[in-house]
N, C-alpha and C positions, 0 to 999 in steps of 0.2 A: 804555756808555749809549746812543751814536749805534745797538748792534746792536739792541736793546734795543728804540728807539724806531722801527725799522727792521720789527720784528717784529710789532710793536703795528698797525704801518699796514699790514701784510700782509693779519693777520689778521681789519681792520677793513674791507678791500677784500672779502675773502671772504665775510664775512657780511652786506654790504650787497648782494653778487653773489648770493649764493642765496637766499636768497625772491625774488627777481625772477625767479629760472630756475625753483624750482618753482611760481609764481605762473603763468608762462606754460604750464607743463607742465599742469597742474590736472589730479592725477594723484587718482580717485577711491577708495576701499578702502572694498571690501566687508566687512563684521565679521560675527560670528556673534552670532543675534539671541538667544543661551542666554549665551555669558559674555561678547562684548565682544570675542572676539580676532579681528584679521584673517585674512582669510580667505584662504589660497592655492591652494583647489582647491571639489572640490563638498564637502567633510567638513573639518569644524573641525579642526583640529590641538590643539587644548587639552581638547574635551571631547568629541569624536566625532559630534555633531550634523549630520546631513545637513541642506545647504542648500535646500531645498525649499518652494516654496509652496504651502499645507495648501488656499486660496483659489482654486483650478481649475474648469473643468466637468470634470459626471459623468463624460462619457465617457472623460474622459482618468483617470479615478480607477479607471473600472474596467477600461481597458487596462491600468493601471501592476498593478494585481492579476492578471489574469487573466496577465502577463509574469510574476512572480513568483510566482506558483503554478505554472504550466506550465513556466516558462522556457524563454519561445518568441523565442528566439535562437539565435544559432551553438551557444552550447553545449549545445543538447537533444539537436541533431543530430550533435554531432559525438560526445556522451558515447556516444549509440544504437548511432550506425556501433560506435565503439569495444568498447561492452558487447557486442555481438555477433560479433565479427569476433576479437577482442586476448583471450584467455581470461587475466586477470586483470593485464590491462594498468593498466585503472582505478583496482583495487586499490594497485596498487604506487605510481599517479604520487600517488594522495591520500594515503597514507603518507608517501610522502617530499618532501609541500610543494607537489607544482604539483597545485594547487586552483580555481582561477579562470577555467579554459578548459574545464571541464567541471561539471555536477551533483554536487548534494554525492546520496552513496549516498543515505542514509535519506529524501529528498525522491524521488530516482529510484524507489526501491522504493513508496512511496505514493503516488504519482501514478496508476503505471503499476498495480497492485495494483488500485486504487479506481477507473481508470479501464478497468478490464477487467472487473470485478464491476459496473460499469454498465453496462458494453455487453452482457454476457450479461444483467442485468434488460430491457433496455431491446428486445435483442432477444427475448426472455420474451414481454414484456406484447405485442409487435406477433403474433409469434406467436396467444400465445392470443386475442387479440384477434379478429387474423383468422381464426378459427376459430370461435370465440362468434360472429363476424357470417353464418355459413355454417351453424351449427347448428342445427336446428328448435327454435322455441320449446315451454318448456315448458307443455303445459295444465295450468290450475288444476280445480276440482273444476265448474265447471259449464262449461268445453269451451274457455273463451280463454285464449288465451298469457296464463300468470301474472306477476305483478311479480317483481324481483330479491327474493329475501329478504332480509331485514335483518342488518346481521352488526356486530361490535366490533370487525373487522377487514377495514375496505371495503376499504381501497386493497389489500391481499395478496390479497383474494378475488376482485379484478378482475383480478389479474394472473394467478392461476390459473385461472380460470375457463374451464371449457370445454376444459381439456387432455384428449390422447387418452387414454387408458385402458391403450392394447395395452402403453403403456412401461411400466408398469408392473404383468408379467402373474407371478404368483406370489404377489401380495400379498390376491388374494381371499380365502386361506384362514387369514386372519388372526383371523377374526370368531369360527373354532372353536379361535383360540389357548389353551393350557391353561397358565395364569398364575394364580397364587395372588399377588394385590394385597395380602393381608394380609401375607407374607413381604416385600414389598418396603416396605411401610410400617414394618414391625419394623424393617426395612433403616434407614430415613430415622429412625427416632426413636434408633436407638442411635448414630447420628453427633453426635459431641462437638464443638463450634466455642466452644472456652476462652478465644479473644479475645473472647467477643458478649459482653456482659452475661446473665443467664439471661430474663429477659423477654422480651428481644430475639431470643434465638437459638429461645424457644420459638413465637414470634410468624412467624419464618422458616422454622422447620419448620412447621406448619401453613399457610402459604402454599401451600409446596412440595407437602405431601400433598395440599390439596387441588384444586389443579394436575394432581400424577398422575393424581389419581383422573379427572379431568373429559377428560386425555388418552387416559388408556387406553380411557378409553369412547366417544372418538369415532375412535380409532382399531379399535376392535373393530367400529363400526358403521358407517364405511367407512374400509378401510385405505388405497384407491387416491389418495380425496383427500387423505387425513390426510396419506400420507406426501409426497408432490405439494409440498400446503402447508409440512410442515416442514421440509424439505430447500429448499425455493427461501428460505423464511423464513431458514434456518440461514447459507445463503452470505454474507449482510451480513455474517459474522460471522467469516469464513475468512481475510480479511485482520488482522484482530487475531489470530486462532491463529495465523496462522504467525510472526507479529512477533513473540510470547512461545514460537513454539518455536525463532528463530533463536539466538538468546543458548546453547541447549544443544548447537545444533552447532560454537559457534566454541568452546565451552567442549573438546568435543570434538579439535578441528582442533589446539587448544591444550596438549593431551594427548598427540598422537600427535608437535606438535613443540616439546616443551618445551627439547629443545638448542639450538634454534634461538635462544631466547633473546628471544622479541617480545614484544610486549606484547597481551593479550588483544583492545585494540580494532582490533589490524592484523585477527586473527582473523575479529573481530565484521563491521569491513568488507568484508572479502572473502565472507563470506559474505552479507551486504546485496549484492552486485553478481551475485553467483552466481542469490540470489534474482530480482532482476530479470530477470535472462536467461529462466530457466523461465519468467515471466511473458509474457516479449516473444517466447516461443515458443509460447506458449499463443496469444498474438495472432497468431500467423502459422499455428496450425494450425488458429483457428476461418475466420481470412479463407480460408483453402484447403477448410476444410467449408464455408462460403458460396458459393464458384467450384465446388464439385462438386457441392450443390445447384442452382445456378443453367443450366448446365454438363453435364449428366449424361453427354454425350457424351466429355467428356477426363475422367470419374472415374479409369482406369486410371493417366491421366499425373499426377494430383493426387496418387493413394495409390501413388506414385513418389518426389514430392515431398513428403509428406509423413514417407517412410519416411527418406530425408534430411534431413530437418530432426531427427528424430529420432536419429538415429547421430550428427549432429554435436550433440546434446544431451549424448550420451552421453560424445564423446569434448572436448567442452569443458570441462564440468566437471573432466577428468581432469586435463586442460592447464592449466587455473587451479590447480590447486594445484603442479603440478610450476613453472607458470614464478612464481608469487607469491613459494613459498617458494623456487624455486634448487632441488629436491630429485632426486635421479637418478631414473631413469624406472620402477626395478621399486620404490624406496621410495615415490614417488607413485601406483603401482599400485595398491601395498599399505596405505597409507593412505585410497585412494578407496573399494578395495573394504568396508574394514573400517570406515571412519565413515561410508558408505551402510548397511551393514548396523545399524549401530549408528541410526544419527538413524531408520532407518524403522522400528527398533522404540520410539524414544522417539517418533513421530509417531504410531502405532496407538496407542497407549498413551493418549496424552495426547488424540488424532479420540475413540477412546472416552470418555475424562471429559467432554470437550470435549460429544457427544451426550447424553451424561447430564444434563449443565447442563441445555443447549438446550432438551431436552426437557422439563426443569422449570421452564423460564422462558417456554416456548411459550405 
């Protein structure tokens, strides 16, 4: 009984002692304003809720975006160094879990994709621009510089406007092309699309034809702008074709290492980072036709360096596949050689459909 009562007064010392100790501590707990739980870092532990105030200035809203779109931190630069330098290093670390020190692929590949298809419009329009402003105006029919014509396609016919001609020399003799538009309209009504509804699909073919028709005839009566126009128009368009032609080279890549035993998106990925590289070699050989425009004097030492940049094109690709999958050097040969030959006839193939669309929806 005396332990008993012994115990009771321990106990009663203790709880009279702590609320006085946390009282003095006035220990504050941050909760999550979504379920309630407290909160031990910047992410809810119960429902995943970033802790965030939605209540900021702009500016700080549209750093936090333009950081997450670009990802303009350590790891853009370091994924870069990497994608160029490590041929299928990237591939391998995001496969096997370390993800968080570098760009996820498919973000790397759009970025840099969309941000290279601007830089060519964008050095486009300053181009023709600057050339429309050097140009002699045209006279209208009683002797003064006419107005722009009117068109349904201002902003494309501002950025074309005024290109030189010489680039495009062969295409004059377009006008005496000998094309029978009745064969290819045969062409267009005998195509079957069994998912449309028939209203629908008939409503789509006659779009389409008469679409051709309205092309072929300003491309007969001038070929050099027509084609100017539809080719810089079509580029917007080149990063979505190669995003639906990637998928048939990992399928590919997939094929040739079924032993291997992976799983198709290691494939899928490695060729997301593969793609990028081409990209981020495209941007290193427009900036070196920029310095040799600019430069004329070290053109020799440029298409030096550019003939390097090229060879290590050649022999990166190779490297990524032998160090991704582990594969000895003549089966990685042998695989390079033959799923290059292979994706560049599904790429002809599919740039053809691809122009055919284009040209129907021009």
């Amino acid at each position: 009984m005396g332990e008993l009562t012994a115990n009771e007064t321990e106990a009663e010392a203790e709880a009279e002692t702590r609320p006085r100790f946390e009282a003095d501590v006035n220990v504050e707990v941050t909760r999550c304003a979504n379920c309630g739980v407290a909160l031990l870092g910047q992410y809810c532990s119960d429902c995943g809720q970033e802790d965030r105030e939605v209540r900021r200035p702009f500016w700080r809203i549209l750093s936090q975006l333009l950081h997450a779109i670009f990802e303009l931190d350590g790891r853009v630069y370091r994924s870069l160094f990497f994608l160029y330098t490590r041929p299928g290093y990237l591939s391998g670390e995001y496969v096997n879990g370390r993800r968080t020190r570098y760009t996820p692929p498919l973000r790397m590949f759009l970025v840099l994709s969309i941000s290279f298809f601007l830089m060519v419009s964008i050095a486009g329009s300053l181009n023709n621009l600057r050339t429309a402003e050097t140009a002699p105006a045209a006279l209208g029919a009683d002797g003064n510089p006419s107005a722009p014509l009117s068109s349904n396609r201002p902003i494309q016919d501002f950025l074309n406007a005024g290109a030189e001609d010489e680039n495009l020399e062969g295409l004059e003799g377009l006008e005496d092309l000998d094309i029978d538009p009745q064969q290819v309209l045969e062409v267009l009504r005998g195509i079957d699309l069994p998912f449309l509804p028939a209203a629908t699909e008939e409503r789509l073919k006659t779009l389409a034809i008469d679409q051709l028709i309205a092309n072929y005839n300003d491309m007969r009566e001038n070929p050099g702008a027509f084609f100017r126009d539809f080719f810089s128009q079509s580029l917007e368009y080149v990063t979505i074709f190669v995003l639906l032609m990637m998928p048939l080279l990992a399928l590919v890549q997939w094929a040739f290492y079924l032993f291997k035993g992976r799983y198709y998106i290691e494939h899928f990925v490695l060729t997301l980072h593969n793609h990028s590289f081409l990209i981020l070699t495209a941007y290193l050989l427009a900036v070196t036709g920029l310095f040799a425009s600019l430069l004329p004097v070290l053109e020799g030492f440029i298409d030096w360096i550019d003939f390097v940049i090229v060879i290590w094109a050649i022999v990166y690709l190779y490297l990524s596949l032998k160090n991704f999958y582990r594969s000895g050097y003549f089966y990685s040969g042998l695989v390079y050689v033959s799923a290059s030959l292979i994706y560049s006839a599904l790429i002809t193939a599919g740039f053809t459909i691809f122009l055919v669309i284009a040209f129907l929806l021009y």
